[in-house]
ZAMARGU-4260 file (C-alpha; in steps of 0.2 Angstrom, whole numbers, plus 5000, padded with zeros to 4 digits):
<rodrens>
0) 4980/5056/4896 | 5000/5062/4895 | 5003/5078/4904 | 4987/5077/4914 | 4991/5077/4931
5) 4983/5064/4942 | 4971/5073/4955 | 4974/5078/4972 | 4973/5064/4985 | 4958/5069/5000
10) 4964/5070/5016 | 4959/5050/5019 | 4966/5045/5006 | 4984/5052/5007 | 4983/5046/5028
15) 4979/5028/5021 | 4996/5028/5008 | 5005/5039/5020 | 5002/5025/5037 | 5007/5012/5027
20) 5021/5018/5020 | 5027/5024/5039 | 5034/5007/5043 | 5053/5001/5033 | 5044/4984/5032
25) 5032/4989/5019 | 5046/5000/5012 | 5054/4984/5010 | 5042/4975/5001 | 5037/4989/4987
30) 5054/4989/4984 | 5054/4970/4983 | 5039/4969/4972 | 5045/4984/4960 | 5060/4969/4955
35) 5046/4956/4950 | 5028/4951/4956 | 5028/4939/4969 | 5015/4925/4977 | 5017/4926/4996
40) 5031/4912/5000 | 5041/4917/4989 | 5042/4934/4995 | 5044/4930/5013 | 5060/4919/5011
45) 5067/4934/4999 | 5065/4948/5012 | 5065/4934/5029 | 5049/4938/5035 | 5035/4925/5041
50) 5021/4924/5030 | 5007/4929/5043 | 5018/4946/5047 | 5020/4948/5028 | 4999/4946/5024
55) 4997/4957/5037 | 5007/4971/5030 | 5004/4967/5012 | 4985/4970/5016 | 4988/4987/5022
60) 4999/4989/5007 | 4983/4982/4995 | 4970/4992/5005 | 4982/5010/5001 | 4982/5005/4984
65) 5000/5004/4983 | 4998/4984/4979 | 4988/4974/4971 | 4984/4954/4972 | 4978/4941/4959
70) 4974/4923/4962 | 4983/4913/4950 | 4977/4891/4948 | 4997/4885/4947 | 4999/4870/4937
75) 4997/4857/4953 | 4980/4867/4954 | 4984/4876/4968 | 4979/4896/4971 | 4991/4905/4974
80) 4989/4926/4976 | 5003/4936/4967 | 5006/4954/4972 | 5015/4969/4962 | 5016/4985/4965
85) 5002/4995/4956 | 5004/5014/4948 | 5004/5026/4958 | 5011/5043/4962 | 5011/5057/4974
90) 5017/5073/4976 | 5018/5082/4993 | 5019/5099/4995 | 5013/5110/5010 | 4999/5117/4996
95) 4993/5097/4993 | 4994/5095/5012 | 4981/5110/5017 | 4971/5104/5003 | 4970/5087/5011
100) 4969/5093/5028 | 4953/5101/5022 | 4946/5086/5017 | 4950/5073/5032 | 4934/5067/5036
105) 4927/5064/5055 | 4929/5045/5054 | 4948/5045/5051 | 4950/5060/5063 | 4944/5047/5076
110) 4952/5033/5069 | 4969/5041/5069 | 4968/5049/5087 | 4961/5032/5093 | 4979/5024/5085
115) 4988/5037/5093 | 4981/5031/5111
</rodrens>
C-alpha cells in the first residue's frame, strides 16, 4: 500500500542489516548490484574480488535480506546463481533504535558479545 510505512525493524533484525552493511566490501557490491543483477563471476572480475571471498559476503548480504539469489539453467545448461539487490528500506532514528534495543533477543545478545571477543 503507498504511504504506508514499512514496520519497525526488531532489534535482530536491524543488527542483522546493520553487520553487514559495516564492512565497504558489501557496500561495494550493493552498489554494484543496484547497476544490474549479476551471477557470481561476473561480479567478482567487476569489483576484483575472488569468488570464495565474494559468496561469503554475498551470503551475509542474502541472509540480511539486502540481496537475493536465483538459479538460472544458461543456455550450455549450466546453473548459475544471479543476485540483485532486493527492496528495502530503513530509517534510523534514536526513537527506532530504543524501540529495537527493546527487542534484541538473548541469542544475538550472546551472539554479538561472543564476535566482539
Amino acid at each position: 500500500m503507498p504511504g504506508v510505512p514499512p514496520p519497525a525493524p526488531t532489534g535482530d533484525e536491524l543488527l542483522k542489516v546493520l553487520s553487514a552493511l559495516g564492512n565497504p566490501h558489501r557496500i561495494r557490491i550493493v552498489a554494484a548490484l543496484m547497476a544490474s543483477r549479476n551471477y557470481v563471476s561476473a561480479l567478482a572480475r567487476e569489483i576484483g574480488m575472488g569468488r570464495p571471498l565474494l559468496h561469503m559476503h554475498l551470503q551475509r548480504l542474502e541472509a540480511a535480506g539486502l540481496v537475493v539469489g536465483t538459479l538460472e539453467a544458461g543456455e550450455d545448461g549450466k546453473t548459475m546463481k544471479y543476485f540483485e539487490v532486493a527492496p528495502f528500506f530503513y530509517e534510523l532514528t534514536p526513537e527506532v533504535i530504543a524501540r529495537a534495543a527493546a527487542t534484541i533477543t538473548e541469542a544475538t545478545d550472546r551472539t554479538t558479545k561472543e564476535e566482539a571477543k
